[in-house]
Residue frames relative to the residue before (quaternion, step in Angstrom):
aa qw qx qy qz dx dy dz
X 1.0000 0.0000 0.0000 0.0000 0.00 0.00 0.00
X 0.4383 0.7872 -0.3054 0.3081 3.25 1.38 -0.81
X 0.7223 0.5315 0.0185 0.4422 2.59 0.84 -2.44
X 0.8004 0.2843 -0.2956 0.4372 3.52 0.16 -0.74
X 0.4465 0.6004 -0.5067 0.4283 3.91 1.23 -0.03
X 0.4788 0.7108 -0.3365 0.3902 3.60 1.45 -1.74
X 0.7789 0.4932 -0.0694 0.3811 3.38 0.48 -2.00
X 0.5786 0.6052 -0.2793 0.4700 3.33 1.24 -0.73
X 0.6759 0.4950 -0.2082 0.5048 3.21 0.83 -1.91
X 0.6491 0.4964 -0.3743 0.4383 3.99 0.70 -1.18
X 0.7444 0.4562 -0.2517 0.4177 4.09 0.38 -0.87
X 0.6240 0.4054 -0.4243 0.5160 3.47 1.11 -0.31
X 0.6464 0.4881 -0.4518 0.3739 3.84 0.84 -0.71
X 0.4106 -0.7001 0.4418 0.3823 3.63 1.16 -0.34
X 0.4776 0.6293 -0.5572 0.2558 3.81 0.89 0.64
X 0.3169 0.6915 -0.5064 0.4061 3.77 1.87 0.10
X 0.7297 0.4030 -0.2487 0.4932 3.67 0.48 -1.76
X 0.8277 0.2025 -0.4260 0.3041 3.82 -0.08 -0.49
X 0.2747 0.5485 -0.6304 0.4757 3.96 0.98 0.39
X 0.7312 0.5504 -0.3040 0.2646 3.43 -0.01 -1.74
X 0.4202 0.8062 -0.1156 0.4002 3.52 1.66 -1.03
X 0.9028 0.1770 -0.0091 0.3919 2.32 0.27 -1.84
X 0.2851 0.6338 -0.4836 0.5321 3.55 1.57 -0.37
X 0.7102 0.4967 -0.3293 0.3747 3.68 -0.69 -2.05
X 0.6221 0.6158 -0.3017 0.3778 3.97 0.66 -1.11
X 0.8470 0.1818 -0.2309 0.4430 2.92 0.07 -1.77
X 0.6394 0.4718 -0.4836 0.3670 3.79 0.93 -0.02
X 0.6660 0.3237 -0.3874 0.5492 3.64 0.34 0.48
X 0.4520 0.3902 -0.5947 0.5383 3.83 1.12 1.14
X 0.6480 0.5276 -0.2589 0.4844 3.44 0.83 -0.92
X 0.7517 0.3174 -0.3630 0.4499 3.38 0.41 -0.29
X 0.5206 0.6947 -0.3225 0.3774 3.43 1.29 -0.26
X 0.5914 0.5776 -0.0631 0.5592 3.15 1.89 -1.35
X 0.7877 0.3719 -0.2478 0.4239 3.30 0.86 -0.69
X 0.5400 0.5712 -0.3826 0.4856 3.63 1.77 -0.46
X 0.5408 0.6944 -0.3212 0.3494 3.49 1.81 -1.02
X 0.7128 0.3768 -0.1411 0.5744 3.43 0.67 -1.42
X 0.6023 0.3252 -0.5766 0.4462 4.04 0.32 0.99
X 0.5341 0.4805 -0.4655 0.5169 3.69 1.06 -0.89
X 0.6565 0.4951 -0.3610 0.4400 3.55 0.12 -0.69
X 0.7814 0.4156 -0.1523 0.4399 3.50 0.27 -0.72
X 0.4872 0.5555 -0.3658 0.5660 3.55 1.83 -0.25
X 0.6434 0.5517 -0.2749 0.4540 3.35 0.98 -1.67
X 0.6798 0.4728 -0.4048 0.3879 3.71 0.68 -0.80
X 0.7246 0.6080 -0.1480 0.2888 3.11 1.22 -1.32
X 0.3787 0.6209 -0.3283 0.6027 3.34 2.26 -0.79
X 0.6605 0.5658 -0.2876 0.4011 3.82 0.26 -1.51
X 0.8689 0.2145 -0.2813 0.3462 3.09 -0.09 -0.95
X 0.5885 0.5879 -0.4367 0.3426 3.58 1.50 -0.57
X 0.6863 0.5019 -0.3046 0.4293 3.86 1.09 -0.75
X 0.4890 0.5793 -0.3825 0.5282 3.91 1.48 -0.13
X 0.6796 0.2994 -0.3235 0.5864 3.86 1.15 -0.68
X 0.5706 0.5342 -0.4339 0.4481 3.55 0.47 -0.12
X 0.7040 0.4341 -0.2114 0.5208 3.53 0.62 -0.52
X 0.5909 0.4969 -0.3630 0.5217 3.38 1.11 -0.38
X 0.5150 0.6450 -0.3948 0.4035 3.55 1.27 -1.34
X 0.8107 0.3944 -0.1538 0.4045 3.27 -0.20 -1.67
X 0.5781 0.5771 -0.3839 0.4305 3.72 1.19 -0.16
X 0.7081 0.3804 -0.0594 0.5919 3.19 0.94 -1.24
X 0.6160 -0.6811 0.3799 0.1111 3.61 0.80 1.35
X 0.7318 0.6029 -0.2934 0.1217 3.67 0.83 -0.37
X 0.5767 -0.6405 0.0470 0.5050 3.62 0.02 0.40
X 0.5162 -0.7369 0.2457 0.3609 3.28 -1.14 0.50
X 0.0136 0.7706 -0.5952 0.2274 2.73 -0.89 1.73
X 0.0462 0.9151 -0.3939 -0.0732 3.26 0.43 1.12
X 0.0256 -0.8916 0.4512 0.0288 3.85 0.51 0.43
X 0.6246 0.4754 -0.1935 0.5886 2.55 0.99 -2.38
X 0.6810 0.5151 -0.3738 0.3623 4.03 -0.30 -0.18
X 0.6769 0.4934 -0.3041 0.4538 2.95 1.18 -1.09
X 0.6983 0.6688 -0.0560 0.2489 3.21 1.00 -1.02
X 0.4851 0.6168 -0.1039 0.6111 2.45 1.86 -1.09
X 0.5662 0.6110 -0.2549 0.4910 3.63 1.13 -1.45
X 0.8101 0.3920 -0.1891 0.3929 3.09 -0.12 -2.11
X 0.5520 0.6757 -0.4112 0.2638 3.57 1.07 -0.76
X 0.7478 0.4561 -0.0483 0.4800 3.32 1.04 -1.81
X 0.5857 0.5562 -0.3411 0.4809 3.67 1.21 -0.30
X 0.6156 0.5185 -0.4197 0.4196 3.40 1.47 -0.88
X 0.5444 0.5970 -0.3056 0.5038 3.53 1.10 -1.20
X 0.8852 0.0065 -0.3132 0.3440 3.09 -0.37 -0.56
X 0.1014 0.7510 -0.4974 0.4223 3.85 0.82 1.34
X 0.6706 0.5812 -0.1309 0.4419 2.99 0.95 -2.33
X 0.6046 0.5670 -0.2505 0.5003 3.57 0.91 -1.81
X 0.7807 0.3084 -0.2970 0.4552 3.97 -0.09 -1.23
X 0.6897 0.3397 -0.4806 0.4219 3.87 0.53 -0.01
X 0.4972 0.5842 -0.4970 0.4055 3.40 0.67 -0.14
X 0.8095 0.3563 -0.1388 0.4456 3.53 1.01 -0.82
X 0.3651 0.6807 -0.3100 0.5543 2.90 1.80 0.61
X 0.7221 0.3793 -0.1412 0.5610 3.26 1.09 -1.34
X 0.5533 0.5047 -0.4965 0.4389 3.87 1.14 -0.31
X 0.5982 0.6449 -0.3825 0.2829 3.42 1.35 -1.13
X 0.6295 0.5291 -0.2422 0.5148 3.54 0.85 -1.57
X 0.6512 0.5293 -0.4343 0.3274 3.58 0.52 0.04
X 0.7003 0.4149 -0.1328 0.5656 3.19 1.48 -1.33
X 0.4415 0.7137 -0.4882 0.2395 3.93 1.07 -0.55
X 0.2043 -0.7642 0.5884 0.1674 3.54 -0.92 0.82
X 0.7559 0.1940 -0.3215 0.5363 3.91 0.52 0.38
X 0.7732 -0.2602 0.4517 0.3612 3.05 -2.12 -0.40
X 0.7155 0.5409 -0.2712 0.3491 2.87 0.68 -1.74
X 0.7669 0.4848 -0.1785 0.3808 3.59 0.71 -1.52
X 0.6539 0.3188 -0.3446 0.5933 3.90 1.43 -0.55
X 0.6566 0.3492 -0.5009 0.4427 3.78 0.45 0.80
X 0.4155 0.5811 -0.3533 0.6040 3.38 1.09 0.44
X 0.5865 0.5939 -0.1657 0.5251 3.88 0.74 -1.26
X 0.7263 0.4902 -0.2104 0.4334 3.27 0.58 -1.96
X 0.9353 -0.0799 -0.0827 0.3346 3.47 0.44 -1.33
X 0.3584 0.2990 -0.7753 0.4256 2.55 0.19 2.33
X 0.4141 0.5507 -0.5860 0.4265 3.63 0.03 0.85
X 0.6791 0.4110 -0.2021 0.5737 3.79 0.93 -1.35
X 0.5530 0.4349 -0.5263 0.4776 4.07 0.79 -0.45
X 0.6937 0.4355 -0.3922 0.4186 3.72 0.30 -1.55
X 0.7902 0.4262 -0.3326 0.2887 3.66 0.22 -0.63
X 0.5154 0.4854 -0.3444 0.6166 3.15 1.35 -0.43
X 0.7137 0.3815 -0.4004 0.4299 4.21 -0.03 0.05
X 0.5827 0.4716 -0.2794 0.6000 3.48 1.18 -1.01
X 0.6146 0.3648 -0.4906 0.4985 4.12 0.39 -0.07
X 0.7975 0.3907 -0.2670 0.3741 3.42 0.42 -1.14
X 0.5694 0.6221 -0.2272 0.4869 3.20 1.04 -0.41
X 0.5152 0.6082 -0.1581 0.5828 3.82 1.32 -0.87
X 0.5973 0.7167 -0.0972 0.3466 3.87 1.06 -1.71
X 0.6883 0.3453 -0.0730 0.6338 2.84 0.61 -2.21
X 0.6381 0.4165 -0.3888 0.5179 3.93 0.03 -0.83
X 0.6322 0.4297 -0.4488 0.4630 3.86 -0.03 0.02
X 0.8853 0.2142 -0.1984 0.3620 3.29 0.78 -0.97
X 0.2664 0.7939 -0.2831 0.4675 3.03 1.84 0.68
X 0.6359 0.5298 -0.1437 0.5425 3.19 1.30 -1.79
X 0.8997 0.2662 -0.1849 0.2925 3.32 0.72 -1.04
X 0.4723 0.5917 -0.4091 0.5095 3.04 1.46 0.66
X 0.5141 0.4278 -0.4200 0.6134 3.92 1.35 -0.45
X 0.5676 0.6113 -0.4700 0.2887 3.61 0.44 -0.80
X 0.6648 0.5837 -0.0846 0.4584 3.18 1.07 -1.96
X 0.6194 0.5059 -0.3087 0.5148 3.55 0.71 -1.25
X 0.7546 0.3957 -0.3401 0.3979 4.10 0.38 -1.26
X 0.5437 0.4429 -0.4650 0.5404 4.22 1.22 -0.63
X 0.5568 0.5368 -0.4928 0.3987 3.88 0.31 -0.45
X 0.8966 0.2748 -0.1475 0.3143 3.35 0.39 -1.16
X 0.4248 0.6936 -0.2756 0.5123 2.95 1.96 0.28
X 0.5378 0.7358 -0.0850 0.4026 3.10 2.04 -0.95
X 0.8869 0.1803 -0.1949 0.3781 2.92 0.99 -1.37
């Protein structure tokens, strides 16, 4: 009984709402940060795929771009990883229905591209894999 008089007495002084504040803050600095460091990690990932492209086409060889893709698909998964994470910071701080079902599916788009997307690169790998013991072969 103690306790909930305690609680009573804390929510009317209004130090419930600015804790509450502040929490809501730093999770939508954090999530800000965390959408930061996939764009950032796309940008790396753009960078390095168009440096091997340019090497490709330098070095004359046929077009086969895997190793580009890959390279691509590699960093897009990462930063995939990054925007749900900041999805989920989002659903923490959402103030309606409306906005965490929104949240939800783009959470279920990013996860559903980053699964399929993850797939192909597995079997991507193992077909360059295959392709280098061929030629290692003959």
């Amino acid at each position: 009984m103690f306790l909930q008089e305690k609680l009573k007495i804390t929510a009317e002084t209004g130090a419930y709402q600015t804790v509450e504040s502040a929490i809501v803050a730093a999770a939508q600095w954090l999530k800000l940060g965390v959408e930061a460091v996939g764009a950032l990690v796309i940008a790396a990932g753009v960078v390095m795929a168009i440096y091997q492209l340019v090497a490709h086409f330098s070095d004359e060889q046929p077009s086969n771009f895997n190793r580009v893709r890959l390279t691509l698909g590699k960093y897009l998964t990462l930063a995939l990883e990054f925007q749900v994470g900041a999805d989920i910071l989002s659903t923490a701080i959402a103030p309606s229905w409306e906005q965490i079902g929104k949240l939800a599916a783009v959470a279920a788009i990013r996860t559903l591209l980053n699964y399929f997307l993850t797939k192909e690169l597995i079997e991507e790998q193992k077909r360059e894999q295959q392709s280098e013991i061929d030629k290692n072969e003959i």
